[in-house]
C-alpha positions as CSV (number, residue, x, y, z in Angstrom):
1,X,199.1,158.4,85.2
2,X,197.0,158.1,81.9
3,X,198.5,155.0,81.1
4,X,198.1,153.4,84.2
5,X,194.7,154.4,84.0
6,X,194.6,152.7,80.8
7,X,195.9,149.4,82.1
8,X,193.8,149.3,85.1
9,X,190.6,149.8,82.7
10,X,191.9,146.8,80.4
11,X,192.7,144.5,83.4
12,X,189.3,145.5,84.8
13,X,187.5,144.6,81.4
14,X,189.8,141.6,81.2
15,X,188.5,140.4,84.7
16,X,184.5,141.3,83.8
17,X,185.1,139.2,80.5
18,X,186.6,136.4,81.7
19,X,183.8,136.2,85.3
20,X,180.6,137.1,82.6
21,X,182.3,133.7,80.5
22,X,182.4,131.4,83.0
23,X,178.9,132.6,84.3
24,X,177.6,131.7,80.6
25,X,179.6,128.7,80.6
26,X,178.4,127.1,84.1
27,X,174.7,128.1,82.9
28,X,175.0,126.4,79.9
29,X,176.9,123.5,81.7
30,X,174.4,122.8,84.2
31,X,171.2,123.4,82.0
32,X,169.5,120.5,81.5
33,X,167.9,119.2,77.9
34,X,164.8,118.8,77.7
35,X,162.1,116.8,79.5
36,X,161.1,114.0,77.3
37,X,159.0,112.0,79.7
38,X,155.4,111.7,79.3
39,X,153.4,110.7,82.2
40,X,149.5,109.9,82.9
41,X,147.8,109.2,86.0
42,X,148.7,109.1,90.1
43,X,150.7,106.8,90.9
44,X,149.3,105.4,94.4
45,X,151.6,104.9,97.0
46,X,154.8,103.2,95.9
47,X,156.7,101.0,98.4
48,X,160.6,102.1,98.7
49,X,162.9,99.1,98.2
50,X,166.5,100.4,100.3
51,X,169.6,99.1,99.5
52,X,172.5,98.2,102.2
53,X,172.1,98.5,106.3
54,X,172.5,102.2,106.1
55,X,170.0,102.4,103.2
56,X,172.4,103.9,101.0
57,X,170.5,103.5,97.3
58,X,166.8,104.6,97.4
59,X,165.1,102.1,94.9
60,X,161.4,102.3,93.4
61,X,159.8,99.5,91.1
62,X,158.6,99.7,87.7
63,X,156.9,97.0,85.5
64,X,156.6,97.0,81.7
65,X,153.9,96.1,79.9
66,X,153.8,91.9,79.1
67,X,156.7,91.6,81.5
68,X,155.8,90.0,84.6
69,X,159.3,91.1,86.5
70,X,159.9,93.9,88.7
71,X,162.6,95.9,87.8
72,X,164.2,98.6,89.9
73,X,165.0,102.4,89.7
74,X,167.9,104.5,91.9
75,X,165.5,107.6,92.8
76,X,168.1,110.6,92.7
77,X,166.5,114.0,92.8
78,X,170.2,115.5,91.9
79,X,170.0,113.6,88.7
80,X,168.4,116.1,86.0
81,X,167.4,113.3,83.7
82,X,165.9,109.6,83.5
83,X,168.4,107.2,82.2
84,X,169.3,103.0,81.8
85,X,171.8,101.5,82.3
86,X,173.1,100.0,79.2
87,X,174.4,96.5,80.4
88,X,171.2,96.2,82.3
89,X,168.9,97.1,80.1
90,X,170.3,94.4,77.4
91,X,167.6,92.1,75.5
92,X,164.5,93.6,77.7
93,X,161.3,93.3,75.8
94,X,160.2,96.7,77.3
95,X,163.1,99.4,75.5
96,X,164.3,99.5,72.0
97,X,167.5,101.5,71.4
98,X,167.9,103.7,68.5
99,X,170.8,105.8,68.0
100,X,172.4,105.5,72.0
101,X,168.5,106.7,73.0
102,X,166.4,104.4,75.0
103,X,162.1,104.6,73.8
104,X,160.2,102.9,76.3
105,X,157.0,102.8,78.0
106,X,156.9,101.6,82.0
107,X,154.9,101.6,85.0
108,X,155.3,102.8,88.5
109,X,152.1,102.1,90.0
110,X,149.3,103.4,88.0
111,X,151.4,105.9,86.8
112,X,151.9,105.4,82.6
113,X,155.3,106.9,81.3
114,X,156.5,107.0,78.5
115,X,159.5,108.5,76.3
116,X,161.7,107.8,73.3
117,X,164.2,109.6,74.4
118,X,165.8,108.4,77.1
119,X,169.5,108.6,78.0
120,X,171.8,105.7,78.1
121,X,174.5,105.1,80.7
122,X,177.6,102.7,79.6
123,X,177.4,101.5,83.1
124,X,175.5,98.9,85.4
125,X,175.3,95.4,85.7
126,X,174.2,92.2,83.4
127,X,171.1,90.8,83.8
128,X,171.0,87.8,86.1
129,X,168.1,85.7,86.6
130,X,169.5,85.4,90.4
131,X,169.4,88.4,90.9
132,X,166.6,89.6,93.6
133,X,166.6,93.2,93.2
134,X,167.3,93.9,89.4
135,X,168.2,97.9,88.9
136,X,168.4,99.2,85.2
137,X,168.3,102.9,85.8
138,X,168.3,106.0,87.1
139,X,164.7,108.0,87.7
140,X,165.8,111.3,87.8
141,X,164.7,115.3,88.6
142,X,162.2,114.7,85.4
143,X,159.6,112.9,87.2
144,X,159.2,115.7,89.7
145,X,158.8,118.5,86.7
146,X,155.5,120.9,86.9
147,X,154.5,117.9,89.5
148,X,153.5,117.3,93.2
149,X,155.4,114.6,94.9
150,X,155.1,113.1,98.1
151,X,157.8,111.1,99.9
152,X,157.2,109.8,102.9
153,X,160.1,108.7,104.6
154,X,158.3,107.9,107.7
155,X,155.7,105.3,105.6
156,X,158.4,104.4,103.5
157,X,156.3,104.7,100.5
158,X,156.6,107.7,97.6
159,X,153.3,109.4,95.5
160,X,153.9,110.3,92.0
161,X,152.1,112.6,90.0
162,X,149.6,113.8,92.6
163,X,146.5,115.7,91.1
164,X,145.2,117.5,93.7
165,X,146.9,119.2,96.8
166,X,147.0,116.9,99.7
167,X,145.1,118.7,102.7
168,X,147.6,118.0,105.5
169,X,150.4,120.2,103.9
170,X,148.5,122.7,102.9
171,X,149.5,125.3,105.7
172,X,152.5,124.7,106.4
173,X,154.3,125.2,102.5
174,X,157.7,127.1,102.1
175,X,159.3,128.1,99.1
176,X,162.2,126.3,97.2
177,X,163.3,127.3,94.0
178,X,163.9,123.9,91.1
179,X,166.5,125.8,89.1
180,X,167.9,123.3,86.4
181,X,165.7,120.5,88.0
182,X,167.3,120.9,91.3
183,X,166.0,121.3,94.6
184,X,167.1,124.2,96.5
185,X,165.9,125.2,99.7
186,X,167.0,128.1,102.1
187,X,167.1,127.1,105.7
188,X,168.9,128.5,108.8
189,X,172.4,126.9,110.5
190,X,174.3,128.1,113.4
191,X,172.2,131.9,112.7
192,X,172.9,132.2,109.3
193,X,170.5,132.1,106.3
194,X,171.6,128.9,103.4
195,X,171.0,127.4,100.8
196,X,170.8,123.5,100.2
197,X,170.5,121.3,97.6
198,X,168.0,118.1,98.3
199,X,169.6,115.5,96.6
200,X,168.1,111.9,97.0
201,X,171.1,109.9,95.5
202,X,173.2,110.7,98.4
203,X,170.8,108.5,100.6
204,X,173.4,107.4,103.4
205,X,174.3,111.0,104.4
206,X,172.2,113.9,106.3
207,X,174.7,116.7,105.2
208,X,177.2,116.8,102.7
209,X,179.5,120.1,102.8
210,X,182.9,121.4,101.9
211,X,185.6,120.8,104.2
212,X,186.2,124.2,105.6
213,X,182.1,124.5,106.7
214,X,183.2,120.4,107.8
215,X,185.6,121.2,110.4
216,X,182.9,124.4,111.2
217,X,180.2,122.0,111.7
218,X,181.2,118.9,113.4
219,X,181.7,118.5,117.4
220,X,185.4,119.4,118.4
221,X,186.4,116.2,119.3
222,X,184.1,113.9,117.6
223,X,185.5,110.4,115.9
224,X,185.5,110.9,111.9
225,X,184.6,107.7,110.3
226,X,186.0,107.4,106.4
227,X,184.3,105.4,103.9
228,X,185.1,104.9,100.3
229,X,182.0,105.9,97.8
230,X,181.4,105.3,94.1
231,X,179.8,108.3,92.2
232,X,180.2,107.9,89.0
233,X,182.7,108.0,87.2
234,X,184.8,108.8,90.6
235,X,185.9,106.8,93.6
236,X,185.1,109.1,97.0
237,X,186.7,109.3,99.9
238,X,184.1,110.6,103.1
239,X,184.7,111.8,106.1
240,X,181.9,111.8,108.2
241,X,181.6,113.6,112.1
242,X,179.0,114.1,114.4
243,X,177.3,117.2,115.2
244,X,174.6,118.9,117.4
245,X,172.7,121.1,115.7
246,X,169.2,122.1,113.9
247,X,168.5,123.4,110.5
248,X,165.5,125.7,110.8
249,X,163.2,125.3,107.1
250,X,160.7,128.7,108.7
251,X,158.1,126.5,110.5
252,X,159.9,123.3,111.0
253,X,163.2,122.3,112.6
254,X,165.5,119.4,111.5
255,X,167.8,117.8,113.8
256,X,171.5,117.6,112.1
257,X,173.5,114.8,114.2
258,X,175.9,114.2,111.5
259,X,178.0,116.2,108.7
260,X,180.3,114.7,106.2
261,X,183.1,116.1,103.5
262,X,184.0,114.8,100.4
263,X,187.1,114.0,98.6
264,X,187.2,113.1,94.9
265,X,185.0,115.0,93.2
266,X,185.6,117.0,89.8
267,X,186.3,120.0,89.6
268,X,183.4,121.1,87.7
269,X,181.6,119.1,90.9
270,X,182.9,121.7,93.1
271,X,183.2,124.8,90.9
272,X,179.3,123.9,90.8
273,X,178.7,124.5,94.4
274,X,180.8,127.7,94.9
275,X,178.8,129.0,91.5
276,X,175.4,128.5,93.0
277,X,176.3,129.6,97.0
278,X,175.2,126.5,97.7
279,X,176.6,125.1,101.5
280,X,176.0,121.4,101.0
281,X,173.4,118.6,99.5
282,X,170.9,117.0,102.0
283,X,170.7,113.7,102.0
284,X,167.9,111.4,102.4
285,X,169.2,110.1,106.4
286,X,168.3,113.8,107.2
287,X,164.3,113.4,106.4
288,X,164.1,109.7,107.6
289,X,161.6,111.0,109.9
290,X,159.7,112.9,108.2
291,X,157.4,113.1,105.2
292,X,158.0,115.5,102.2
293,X,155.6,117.1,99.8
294,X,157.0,119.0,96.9
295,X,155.0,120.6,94.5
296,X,157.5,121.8,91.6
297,X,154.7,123.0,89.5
298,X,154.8,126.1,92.3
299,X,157.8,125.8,93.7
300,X,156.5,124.9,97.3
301,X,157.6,121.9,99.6
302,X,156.4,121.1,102.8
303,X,158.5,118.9,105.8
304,X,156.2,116.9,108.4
């Protein structure tokens, strides 16, 4: 009996060992570095440029300094960190490259940034004179750091580096937490309290879930529409339903007419998920009505 008291224990400890390790090891995967951008002044409103009918990229403009062209950012709140694109970014006058690091100072609006640190992407597309809608990077999770932020879907139009507290939203804020620069907020589905992560870059979808909360969600009988996707580096497969529902964030209530599932991602994609309880990532089609404030310097968002 001793010794199978003895085994148990060492199993036990194996099994504590092995769940404390990959807690450390997820942390440290899905910490990001640090937050090089420097940034001075409000922005002013800032006109949102969509890409494709179902506006599936959500694009703002920036300017550099002695550049008269308008170049293009993706706005992806599930991205922790500002980056180029590094066949995009070839021979402009506004970044020098040093050592696969981008230093570079822009505009959007009146809003000054500026950063030598700034990550690189082997990825995007050649510049191209023809080209209408030029896109060189990636404004990530950074710019919303210890700042209020307003999107306003409804307006189409997106505040930057607000300095003071904008009235209307004032008593009507819920918390969210911004662990690792991501947006989480708790919000109640079918009854049950869950937790969702706002994520900008998937701008074509209202919910994005796991297949088993999927085949929950969706109407019994509803037509699933497949699509491929490209997140990098992966090709996606998507498998989008429709749905009836409501996802209740305390005082206000968000229709939810459409769920989708993935196929494709990593592993460590998923493995993400399941280690932060998360249900799903909200997409931008979800708030196309509405107008967001989120104040990360106090974890407090508001939805009009």
């Amino acid at each position: 009996m001793k010794i199978i008291k003895k085994i148990v224990g060492i199993i036990l400890g194996i099994i504590a060992a092995l769940l404390l390790g990959g807690y450390f090891y997820f942390d440290q995967k899905f910490t990001p570095e640090k937050n090089y951008l420097k940034i001075e002044n409000e922005s002013g409103n800032i006109p949102i440029t969509w890409l494709g009918n179902n506006k599936s990229v959500l694009l703002v403009p920036i300017h550099f300094p002695e550049d008269s062209i308008i170049y293009y950012l993706q706005f992806d709140t599930g991205a922790a960190c500002t980056e180029f694109y590094s066949h995009s970014i070839k021979n402009l006058k506004g970044i020098t490259v040093r050592n696969k690091l981008a230093a570079s100072l822009f505009y959007i609006g009146k809003s000054k940034i500026a950063s030598d640190h700034i990550k690189i992407l082997a990825t995007g597309k050649k510049p191209d004179t023809t080209d209408s809608i030029k896109i060189i990077g990636t404004l990530g999770a950074d710019i919303l750091e210890d700042r209020k932020t307003v999107i306003n879907f409804k307006k189409n139009f997106i505040v930057f580096n607000i300095t003071r507290e904008p009235v209307e939203f004032k008593n009507n804020l819920i918390d969210f937490t911004f662990k690792k620069r991501k947006i989480i907020i708790r919000g109640i589905l079918k009854g049950k309290e869950e937790k969702f992560l706002f994520d900008s870059g998937t701008s074509a979808y209202e919910l994005l879930t796991n297949k088993q909360n999927w085949q929950d969600l969706k109407l019994p009988h509803s037509k699933v529409i497949i699509e491929k996707a490209q997140s990098r580096p992966h090709i996606l497969t998507t498998y989008t339903a429709e749905t009836n529902l409501n996802i209740r964030f305390k005082n206000k209530s968000i229709s939810l007419s459409e769920v989708t599932h993935v196929e494709g991602f990593s592993q460590i994609q998923y493995m993400l998920m399941k280690f932060s309880g998360m249900t799903g990532m909200l997409g931008n089609k979800i708030f196309l009505k509405n107008c967001l404030y989120i104040d990360c310097s106090r974890e407090k968002i508001s939805i009009e």
